[in-house]
N, C-alpha and C positions, 0 to 999 in steps of 0.2 A: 469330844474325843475324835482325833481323826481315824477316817475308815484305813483301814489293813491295807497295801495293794498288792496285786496279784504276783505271784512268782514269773520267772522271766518263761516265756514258752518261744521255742525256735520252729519255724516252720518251713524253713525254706535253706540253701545254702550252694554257692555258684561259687566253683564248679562242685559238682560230689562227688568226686574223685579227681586223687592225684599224688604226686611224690610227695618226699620231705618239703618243706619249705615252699610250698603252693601257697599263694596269696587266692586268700577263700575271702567271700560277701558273704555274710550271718543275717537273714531276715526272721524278723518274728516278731511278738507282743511284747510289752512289759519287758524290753532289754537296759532297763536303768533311766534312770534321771538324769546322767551327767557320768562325766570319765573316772569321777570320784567314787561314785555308785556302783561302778564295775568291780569287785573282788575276787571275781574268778571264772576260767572261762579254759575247758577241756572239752580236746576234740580228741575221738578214739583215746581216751584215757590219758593224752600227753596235756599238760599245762601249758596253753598260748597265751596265757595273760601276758605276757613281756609283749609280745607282739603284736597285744592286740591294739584297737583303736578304734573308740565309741563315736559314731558318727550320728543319731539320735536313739529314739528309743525304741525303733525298729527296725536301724541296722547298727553290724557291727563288719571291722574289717580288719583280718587277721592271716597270719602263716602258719599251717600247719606242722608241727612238731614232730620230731624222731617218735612216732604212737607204737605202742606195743601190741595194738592190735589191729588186726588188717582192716575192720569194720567197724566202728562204733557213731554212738552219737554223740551231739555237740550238747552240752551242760553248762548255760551261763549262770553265775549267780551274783546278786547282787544285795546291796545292803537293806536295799527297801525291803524286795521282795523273796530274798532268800534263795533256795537253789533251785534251780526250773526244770524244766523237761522238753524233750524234742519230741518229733514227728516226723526229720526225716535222719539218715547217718549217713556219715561220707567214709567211703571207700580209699585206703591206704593203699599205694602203689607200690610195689619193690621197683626201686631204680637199678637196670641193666648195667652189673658189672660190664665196663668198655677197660680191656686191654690196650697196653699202650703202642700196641703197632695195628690195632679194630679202626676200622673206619667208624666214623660217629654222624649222623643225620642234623647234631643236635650244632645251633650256631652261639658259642660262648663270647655272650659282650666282654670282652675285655676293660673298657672304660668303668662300667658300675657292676660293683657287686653288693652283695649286701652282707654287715660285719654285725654280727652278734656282739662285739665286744663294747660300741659305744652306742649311741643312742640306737634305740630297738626298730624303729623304722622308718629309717633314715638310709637312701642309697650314698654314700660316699666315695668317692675317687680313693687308691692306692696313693696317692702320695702324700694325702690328710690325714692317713690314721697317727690322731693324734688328740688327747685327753680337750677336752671341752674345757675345762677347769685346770689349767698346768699346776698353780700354788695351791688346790685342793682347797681353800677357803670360800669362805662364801662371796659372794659377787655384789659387787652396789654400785652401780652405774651411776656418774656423778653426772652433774649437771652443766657441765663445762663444756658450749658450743665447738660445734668440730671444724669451724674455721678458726678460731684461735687457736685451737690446738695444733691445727695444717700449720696456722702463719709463725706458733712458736715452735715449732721441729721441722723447715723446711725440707724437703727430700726424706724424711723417716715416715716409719709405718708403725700402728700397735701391732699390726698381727707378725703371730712370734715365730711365722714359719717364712718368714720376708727376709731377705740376707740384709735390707736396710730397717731391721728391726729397732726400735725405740724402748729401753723399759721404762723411763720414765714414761714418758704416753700412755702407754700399758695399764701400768700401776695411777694412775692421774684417772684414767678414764676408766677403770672396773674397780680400780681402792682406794677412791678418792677420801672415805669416810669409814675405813677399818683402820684398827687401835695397832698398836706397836705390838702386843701379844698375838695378834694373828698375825701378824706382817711374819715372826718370829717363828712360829707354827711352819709358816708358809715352809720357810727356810727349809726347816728338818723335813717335810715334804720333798720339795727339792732333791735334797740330799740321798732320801731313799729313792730316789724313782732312777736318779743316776747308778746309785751302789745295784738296782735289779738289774739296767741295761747292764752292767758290767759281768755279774753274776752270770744274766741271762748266754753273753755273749762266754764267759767259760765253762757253763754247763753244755752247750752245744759240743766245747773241744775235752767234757770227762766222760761224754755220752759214746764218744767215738775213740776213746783211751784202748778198747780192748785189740778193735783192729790195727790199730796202733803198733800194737805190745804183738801182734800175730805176724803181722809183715817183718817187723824187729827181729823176730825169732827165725823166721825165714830167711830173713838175709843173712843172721848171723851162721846158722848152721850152713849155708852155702858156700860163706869164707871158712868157716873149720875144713871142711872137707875138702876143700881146694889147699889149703896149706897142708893137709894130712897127706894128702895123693905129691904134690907139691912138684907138680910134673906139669909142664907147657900142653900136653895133649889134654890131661883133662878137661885144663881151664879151657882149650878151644873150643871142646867137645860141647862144655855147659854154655860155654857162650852162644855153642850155635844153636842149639837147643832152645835156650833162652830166646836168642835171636827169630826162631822159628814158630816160636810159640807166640810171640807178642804180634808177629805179624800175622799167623792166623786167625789172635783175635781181634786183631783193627782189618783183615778180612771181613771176618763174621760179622763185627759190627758194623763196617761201611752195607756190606749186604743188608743186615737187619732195617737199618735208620735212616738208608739212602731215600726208601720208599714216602717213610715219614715223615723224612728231613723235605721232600720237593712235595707233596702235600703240602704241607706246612707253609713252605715257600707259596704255591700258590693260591693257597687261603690267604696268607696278607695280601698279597698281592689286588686279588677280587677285593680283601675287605679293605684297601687303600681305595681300590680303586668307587666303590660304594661308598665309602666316605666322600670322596671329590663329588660326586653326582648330586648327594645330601646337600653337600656343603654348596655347592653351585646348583643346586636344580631351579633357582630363578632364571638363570641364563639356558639352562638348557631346555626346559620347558618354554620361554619368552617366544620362540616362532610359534610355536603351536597356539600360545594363547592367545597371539597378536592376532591372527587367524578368526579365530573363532569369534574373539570381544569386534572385528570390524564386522564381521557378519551379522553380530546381535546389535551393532551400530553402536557399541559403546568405545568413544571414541577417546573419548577423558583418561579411560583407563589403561589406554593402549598409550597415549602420552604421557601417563606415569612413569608406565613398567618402562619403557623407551628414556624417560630425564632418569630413571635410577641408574640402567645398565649402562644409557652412554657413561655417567659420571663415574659407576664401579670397573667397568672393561673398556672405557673409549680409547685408552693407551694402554690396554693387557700386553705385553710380549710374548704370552704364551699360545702355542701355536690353535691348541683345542680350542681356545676363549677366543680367536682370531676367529677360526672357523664359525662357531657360531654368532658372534657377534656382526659379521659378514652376511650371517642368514638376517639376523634382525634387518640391519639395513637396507637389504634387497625388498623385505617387506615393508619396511616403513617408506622406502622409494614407492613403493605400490599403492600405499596410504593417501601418499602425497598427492598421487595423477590423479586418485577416485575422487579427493576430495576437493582439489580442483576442476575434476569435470561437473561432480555437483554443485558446486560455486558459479559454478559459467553456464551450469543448469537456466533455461527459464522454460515458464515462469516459476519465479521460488519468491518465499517472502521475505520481509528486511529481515526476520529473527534470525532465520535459516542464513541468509548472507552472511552476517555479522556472526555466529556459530561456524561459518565454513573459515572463516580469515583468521579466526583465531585460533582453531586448529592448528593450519597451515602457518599461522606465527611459530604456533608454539613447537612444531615442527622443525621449524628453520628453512620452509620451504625457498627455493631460489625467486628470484626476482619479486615482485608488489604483487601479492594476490587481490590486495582491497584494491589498488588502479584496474586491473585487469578485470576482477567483477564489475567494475565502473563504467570500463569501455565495453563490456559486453551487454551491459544492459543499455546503454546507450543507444548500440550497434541494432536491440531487439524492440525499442522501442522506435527508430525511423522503418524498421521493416514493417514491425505492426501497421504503422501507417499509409505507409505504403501498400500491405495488402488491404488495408481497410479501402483504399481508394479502388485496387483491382477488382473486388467481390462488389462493392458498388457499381461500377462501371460494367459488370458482368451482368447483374441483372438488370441493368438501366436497356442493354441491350439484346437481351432476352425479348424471344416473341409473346410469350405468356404476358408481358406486361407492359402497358404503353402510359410510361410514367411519365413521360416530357409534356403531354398536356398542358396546359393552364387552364389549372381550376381557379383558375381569378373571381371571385364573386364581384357584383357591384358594388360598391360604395353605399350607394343608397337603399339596395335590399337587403344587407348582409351587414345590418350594425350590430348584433351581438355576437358575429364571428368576428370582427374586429375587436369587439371588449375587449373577448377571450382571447387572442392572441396579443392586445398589448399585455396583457395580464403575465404572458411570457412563461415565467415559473409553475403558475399554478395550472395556467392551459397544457405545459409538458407534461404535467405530473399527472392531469386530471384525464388527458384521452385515452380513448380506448387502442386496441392492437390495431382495430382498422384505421387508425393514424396513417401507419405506412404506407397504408394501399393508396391514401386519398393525397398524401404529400410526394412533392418530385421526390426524384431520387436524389438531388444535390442537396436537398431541404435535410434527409435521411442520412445523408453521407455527412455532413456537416456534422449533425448531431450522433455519430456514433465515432466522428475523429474527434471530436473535444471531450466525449466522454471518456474515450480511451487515454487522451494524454492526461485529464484532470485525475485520473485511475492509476495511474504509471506513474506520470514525472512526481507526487509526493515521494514516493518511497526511492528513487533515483537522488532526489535533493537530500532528502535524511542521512541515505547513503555517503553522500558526500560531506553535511557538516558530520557525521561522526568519525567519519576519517579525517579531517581537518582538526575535531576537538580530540583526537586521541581515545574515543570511547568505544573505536573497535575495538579493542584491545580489553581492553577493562573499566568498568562502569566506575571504580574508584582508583584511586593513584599508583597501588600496586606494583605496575610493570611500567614505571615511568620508563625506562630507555626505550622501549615499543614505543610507545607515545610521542616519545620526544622525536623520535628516527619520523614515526606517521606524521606528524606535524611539520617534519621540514620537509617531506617528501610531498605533503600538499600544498604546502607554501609555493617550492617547486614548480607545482602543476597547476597551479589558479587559474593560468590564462586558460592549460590545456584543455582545463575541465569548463571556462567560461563558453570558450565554443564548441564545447559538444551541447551547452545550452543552448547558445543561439541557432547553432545548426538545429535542434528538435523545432524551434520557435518559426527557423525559416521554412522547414517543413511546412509545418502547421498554418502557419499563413499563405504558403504560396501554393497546399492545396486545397484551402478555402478558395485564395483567389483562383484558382484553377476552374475550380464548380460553380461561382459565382462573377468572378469579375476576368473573364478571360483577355480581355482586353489592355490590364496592366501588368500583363507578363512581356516577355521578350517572346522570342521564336524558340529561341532552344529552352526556354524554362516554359513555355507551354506545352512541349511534345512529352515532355517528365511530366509537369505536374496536370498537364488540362485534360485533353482526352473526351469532354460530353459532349453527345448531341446534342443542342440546346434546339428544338422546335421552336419553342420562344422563349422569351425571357421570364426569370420568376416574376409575381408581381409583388406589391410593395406588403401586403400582407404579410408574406411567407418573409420578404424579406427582414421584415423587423422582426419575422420569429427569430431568424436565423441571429441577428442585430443583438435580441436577445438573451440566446444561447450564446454567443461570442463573450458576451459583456459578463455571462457567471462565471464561465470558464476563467475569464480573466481576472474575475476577484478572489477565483479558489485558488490560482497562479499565486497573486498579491499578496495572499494570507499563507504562504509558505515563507514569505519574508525574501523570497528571489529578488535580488537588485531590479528599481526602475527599469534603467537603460535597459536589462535585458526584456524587459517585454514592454518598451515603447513599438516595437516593431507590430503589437499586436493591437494597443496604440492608434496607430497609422490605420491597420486595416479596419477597424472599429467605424474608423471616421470615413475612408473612401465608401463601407457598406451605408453609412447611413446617409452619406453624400449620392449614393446609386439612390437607393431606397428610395429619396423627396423626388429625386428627376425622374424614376420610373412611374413613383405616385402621379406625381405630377402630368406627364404625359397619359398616364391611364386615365386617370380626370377629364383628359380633356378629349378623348377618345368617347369618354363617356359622355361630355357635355355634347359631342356633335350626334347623339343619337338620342338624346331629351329631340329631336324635331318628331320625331315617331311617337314620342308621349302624347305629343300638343293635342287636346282633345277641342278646343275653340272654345269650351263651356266657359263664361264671362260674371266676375262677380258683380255688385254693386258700385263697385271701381271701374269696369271697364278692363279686370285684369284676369287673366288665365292664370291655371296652375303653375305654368312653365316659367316665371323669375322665382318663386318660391321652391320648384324644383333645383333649379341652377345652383341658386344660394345655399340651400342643403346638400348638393352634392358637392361642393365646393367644403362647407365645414366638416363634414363626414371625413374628407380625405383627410385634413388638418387636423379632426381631433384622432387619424388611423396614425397621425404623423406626429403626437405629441411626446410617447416615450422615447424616438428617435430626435427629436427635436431639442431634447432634454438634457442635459449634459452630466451625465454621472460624474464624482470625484475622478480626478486627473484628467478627462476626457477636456477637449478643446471645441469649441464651438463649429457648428456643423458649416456657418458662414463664413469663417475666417477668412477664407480663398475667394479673392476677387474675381476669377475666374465660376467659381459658385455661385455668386454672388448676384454674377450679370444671368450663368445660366436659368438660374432660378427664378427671375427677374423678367427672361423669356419665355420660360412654359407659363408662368402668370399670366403676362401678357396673351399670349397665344391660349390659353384656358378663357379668355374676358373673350378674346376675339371670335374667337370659335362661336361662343354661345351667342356675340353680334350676329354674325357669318350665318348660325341657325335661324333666327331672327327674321333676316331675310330673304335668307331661301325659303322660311314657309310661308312669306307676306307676299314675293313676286312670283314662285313659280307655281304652277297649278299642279294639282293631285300628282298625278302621275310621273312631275318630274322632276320629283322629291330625290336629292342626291344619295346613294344608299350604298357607293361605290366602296366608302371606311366600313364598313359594317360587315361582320362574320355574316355566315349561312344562314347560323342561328337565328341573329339580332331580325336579317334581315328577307326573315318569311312574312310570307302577306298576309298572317295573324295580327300582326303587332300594329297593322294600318287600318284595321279594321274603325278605331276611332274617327280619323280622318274621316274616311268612307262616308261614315255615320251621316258627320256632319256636312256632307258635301254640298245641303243648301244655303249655306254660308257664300255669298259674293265676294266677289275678287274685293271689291269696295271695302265691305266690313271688316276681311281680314287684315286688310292695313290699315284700317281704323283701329280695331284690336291689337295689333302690334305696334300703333304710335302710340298707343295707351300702355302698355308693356316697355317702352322704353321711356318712356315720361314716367316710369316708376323704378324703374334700374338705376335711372339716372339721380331721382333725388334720394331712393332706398336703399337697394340691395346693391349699386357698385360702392356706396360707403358701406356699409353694414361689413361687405366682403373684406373693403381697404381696413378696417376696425381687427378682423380676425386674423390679418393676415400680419399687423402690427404683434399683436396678442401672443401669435406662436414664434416674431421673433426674428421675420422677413425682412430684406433689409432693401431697401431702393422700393416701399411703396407707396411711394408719392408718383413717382415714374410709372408703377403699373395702373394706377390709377386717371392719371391724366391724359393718358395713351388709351387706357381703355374709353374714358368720357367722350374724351375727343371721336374716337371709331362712331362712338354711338350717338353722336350728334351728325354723324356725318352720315349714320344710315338714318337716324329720325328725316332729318333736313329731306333727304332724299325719297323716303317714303313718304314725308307727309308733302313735297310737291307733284307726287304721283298721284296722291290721293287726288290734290286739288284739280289737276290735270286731268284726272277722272271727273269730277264734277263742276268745275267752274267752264269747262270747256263747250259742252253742249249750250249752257245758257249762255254763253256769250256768242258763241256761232248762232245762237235763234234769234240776236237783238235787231241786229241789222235787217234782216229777211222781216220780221215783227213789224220793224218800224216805218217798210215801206210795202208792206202789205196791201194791196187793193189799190194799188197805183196811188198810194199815199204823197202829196207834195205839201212840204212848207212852205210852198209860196204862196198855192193854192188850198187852201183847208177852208174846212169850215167850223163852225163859232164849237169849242169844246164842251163836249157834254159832260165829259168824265175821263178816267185814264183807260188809255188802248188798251185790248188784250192783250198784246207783244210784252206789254209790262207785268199785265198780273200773269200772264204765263211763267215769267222771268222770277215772280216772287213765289210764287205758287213751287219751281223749284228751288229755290233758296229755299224755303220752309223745307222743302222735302228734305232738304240737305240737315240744315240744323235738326231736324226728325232721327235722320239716320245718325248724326252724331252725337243725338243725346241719348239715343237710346244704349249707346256703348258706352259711352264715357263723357260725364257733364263738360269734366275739364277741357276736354278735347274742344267745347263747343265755341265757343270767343276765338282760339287759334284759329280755326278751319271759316269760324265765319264771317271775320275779318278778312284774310284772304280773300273768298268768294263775293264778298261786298264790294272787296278792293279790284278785282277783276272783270267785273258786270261795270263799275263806277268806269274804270278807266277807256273799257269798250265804249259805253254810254258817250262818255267827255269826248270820245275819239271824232264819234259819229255826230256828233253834236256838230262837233270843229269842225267838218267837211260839208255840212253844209254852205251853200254860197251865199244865200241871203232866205229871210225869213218875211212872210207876212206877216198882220197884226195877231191874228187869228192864230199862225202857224208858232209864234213867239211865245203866245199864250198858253199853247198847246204844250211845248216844250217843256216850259217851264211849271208845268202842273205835272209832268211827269219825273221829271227832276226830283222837282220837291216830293212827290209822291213816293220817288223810292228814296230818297236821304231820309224824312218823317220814319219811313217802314224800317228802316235797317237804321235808324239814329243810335242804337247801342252797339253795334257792330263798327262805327265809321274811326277809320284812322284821318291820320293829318293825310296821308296819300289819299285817299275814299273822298276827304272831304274837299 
């Protein structure tokens, strides 16, 4: 069994007081289930059921009634729950009698009233009052689509209050499926509702029968009495009377009604004029709000209200909508400049560009704002660069800082800062801030112009293919005529915009070469672009940092999809740096090879060889492996030798790197300590620390060291000048057969020359003692006596031969045969000399001779040549 529910309870009700017919909100409990649930509902004791209107089951909404008491409560009742009770009661107003000449406070819409007589809470217009239901039958909406019905009554209407009224429509669409007896019904409906209006319209003319019948009476007795007098004065008399009286009361009235009558007047007037303001207050409000939405930056919304009013007022005639619409457009002129100056803003981002132009489209701004941003960002990125060269150039030249230095390390001390700089990428990423303090300032300058352009020119190129594909405008097809117009407008401008490329690109390379290669500028493009002090030159280190920052920049270029041609330019200069780079290596090499003679410590292996060719030959690969990623030829790049003029240069410092290390060779085999050439050599290089090896070994003989260094060149020669020609093949060198053969050749020609210096040093004494030897003690061949054995002149003569071979085996075996055939050959040829000039020989003296002959051919028989022998 379902539970009982509660009776309706009202607790609340807005407003709680008021006149007749105040539209009241009923809050409380249990005020029904549904509109059906509702059966009764009395405020201050009047019935509002008619008016009322259930909105759930704890509101209701209704008009208060003609109530017979000034104070009561509100009593719903319902089916469920029966009849309820309040908590609060609403107070009944008496509405102020207003006379008809009383000023009134109160504003009567004229447009909606509300009519008791047809639907109960429904506001309707005065010129609708008219029955919901005209044939009084019941309604059945048929199912007959309302475009066939349009296409079969062109130009007709169902609704019956239309002058192009249709009944068939009418009757098709509400009776499509009612019987001929109601159609019938309808009829005599009809009929009565005609006969009321007619009734209606002569009950108005028997309501007003009496005054009728009183004026009637009036007039008539007026004509009696005038035909009774029947005299011309009377009738004046009442005429004028008459006369006098009608005009006093169209006096009295104009007095009464004139007040009311220009009242009146100026209430329509105000309420016309309040109508137009409603009816236009989009226009008239549109400056203010254009106003306020650019200030909160909503710009979208400002180009709404702007495409609605041009399209509603852009050809008003009327002078007010002129006025104001005149305001809009002084603001949206104002719209225009702001939002081109932020557009021509930098720095700004592509989103923000692309959001400014399409404003400005959608605006109708005058002339190409998307070229205009194009050329302005153009304009701010060669400035960029340009200050980037001035704030470099400012502190290059700053006293706090003495960056022009060369920190050049050597080749041979400094191979794993050479690693990390061919490493390039990972060396940038990987140093610390005191990077800068340690790198020139052009090394610095380099690397914060190609960061800037690689930074910039992306969003510069995107700019441009979206203006090209029409996607300023919109990201889909949209506003093709925008598109189409941007697309022929960059068609247009291809070339204009190719060289604002090349002009960044010419930048960009001519103030590299500026900081780098000043010497492939002109005169007027170095006083633009050059500008540094250069103490000295970078060295090849730095430069293949530099070689290597160039070559990302230009693949992050590449991967924008930029045309070739336009950054062969950069190309070009890729190849002149890494063209600089080998010929600076190159000459630093060999700067460095003439200061290996300050290495040379004499200390000799089991060869007869010093450190010093094994130094040479590693500082020589050192350079070449510091030269390998320059040497290398990234995609597109052209080979570093291509240029004949390179080709031979290169060809030169080789040469001149082989000779030099000859040239050291000699200098430390013929001059003596002290005058050691040290004239190439820094402050640094050449303090008297760095000689202290030499020093060391200063009981080293003039003898030995040119024995040690024809033992250092009889190993260059079979060793390390191939080994060199091998590496220098390897990286890619071209003409070294030429540096090689040029270099052999030098080194045969200082062997050759030191080792007859050597011999010159030792074959010379013993053959100056032969002569003086052999006629010692008044010695004669004619005269001798019988031989005992060989003179001492000879074993003297052998005794230094031994010494000799002593001294040159003790450095170098191999050296021993060369030097001692010589020596052989020299004492032999002295001997045969001395032999000849004698003029004749005893038996004795022949004997003699010829035992010392043989005596020294036997002693030196492995040493003898065809000359010796």
């Amino acid at each position: 069994m379902s539970r009982a529910r509660q009776p309706p309870l009202v607790t609340g009700i807005s407003p709680n007081e008021g006149i007749s017919w105040t539209k009241v909100t009923i809050r409380g409990e249990n005020l029904g289930t549904g509109p059906t649930d509702l059966i009764g509902l009395t405020i201050c004791g009047h019935n509002c059921l008619l008016t009322a209107e259930w909105m759930s089951a704890s509101k209701i909404v209704c008009r208060v009634g003609q109530a017979k008491n000034d104070k009561g409560d509100i009593i719903v009742t319902t089916k469920s729950g029966g009849k309820g009770t309040s908590t609060v009661s609403f107070k009944l107003l008496k509405p102020e009698k207003i006379g008809i000449l009383d000023q009134s406070a109160v504003w009567v819409d004229e447009m909606n009233y509300y009519d008791m007589r047809t639907d109960r809470n429904k506001g309707i217009p005065p010129l609708s009052l008219r029955p919901a239901n005209p044939l009084g039958i019941e309604i059945d909406k048929g199912r007959f689509p309302q475009k066939d019905l349009e296409s079969l009554f062109p130009g007709m209407s169902a609704d019956f209050t239309s002058e192009n009224f249709s009944a068939a429509w009418y009757l098709i669409e509400n009776h499509s499926t009612t019987s001929f007896d109601q159609l019938k019904t309808a009829v005599v409906n009809l009929k009565k509702q005609a006969n009321k209006k007619n009734e209606g319209s002569l009950a108005y003319v028997k309501g007003g029968l009496s005054t009728f019948f009183e004026a009637q009476d009036a007039l008539s007795a007026i004509h009696q009495k005038l035909e009774a007098d029947g005299t011309e004065k009377v009738e004046g008399s009442m005429t004028q009377k008459l006369e006098n009286v009608l005009n006093r009361a169209s006096n009295t009235a104009d007095t009464l009604f004139q007040e009311v009558l220009g009242r009146k007047d100026k209430a329509d007037s105000t309420r016309n004029a309040l109508n137009v303001l409603q009816r236009f207050k989009f226009l008239f409000n549109l400056p203010l709000n254009i106003e306020r939405n650019i200030q909160k930056g909503d710009y979208d919304v400002v180009i709404n209200d702007y495409e609605k009013a041009k399209s509603l007022f852009g050809k008003t005639e009327v002078q007010v909508f002129k006025k104001y619409y005149a305001e809009v457009e002084t603001r949206i002129e104002a719209l225009r400049e702001l939002l081109l100056d932020k557009l021509l803003e930098t720095p700004s981002t592509l989103h923000d560009q692309k959001r400014y132009i399409r404003y400005l489209s959608d605006l109708h701004a005058p002339g190409d704002p998307a070229w205009q941003c194009i050329g302005a960002q153009h304009q701010w990125i060669l400035q960029l660069m340009h200050n980037c060269k001035e704030s470099c150039n400012a502190l290059l030249h700053s006293p706090m800082l003495d960056l022009d230095s060369d920190v050049r390390p050597s080749p041979i001390g400094h191979l794993s800062q050479t690693a990390s700089l061919k490493r390039g990428s990972s060396f940038q990423s990987g140093r610390d801030d005191a990077w800068r303090y340690k790198a020139p300032q052009q090394v610095v300058f380099v690397e914060k112009l190609t960061k800037l352009v690689v930074s910039q020119l992306p969003n510069f190129w995107k700019l441009w293919v979206s203006y090209v594909n029409g996607s300023l405008f919109s990201e889909t097809a949209e506003k093709s005529g925008q598109m189409e117009r941007s697309k022929k407008n960059a068609r247009q401008r291809q070339n204009d915009f190719k060289k604002m490329i090349q002009e960044v690109m010419h930048s960009l390379v001519k103030l590299i070469r500026g900081a780098l290669l000043p010497f492939s500028l002109r005169e007027g493009e170095l006083r633009q672009y050059g500008g540094w002090e250069m103490k000295s030159e970078l060295s090849g280190q730095w430069l293949t940092h530099v070689i290597q920052t160039v070559r990302l920049s230009s693949e992050s270029l590449t991967a924008l999809e930029i045309p070739n041609d336009m950054l062969q330019i950069i190309q070009d200069l890729i190849l002149d740096l890494r063209v600089r780079c080998i010929i600076v290596t190159l000459q630093h090499t060999a700067e460095d090879i003439k200061r290996l003679a300050e290495k040379e410590d004499w200390v000799v292996d089991n060869e007869g060889l010093t450190s010093l060719p094994s130094q040479f030959e590693q500082c020589i690969i050192h350079s070449l492996q510091s030269l390998k990623t320059v040497l290398d030829c990234k995609p597109g790049e052209a080979s570093v030798f291509q240029q004949q003029k390179t080709q031979e240069d290169v060809c030169q410092l080789s040469i001149g790197i082989m000779q030099g290390f000859i040239d050291c060779l000699e200098q430390l085999s013929t001059k003596p300590d002290g005058d050691i050439d040290t004239s190439h050599l820094s402050v640094d290089v050449s303090s008297p620390d760095l000689f202290g090896s030499i020093h060391e070994e200063s009981s080293l003989s003039s003898e030995q060291r040119l024995l040690i260094a024809l033992s250092n060149c009889r190993y260059l020669e079979r060793h390390t000048f191939l080994n060199i020609a091998e590496h220098f093949e390897k990286h890619g060198f071209q003409g070294v057969d030429k540096i090689t053969q040029v270099s052999m050749e030098s080194l045969k020609e200082l062997d050759q020359r030191l080792f007859e210096m050597y011999i010159e040093f030792k074959a010379d004494p013993i053959v100056g003692s032969l002569e003086p030897g052999i006629y010692a003690g008044y010695f004669d061949w004619k005269d001798c006596l019988v031989p005992t054995g060989v003179r001492n002149y000879l074993k003297e003569a052998l005794v230094n031969i031994i010494a000799v071979h002593a001294e040159v085996f003790t450095i170098s075996k191999d050296l021993v045969p060369r030097v001692m055939s010589r020596v052989v050959e020299a004492v032999s040829e002295e001997l045969s000399r001395l032999m000849q000039c004698v003029s004749s020989f005893s038996k004795n003296g022949a004997l003699q001779a010829k035992l010392e002959i043989c005596a020294l051919r036997d002693t030196v028989a492995i040493y003898l040549t065809p000359e010796s022998k």
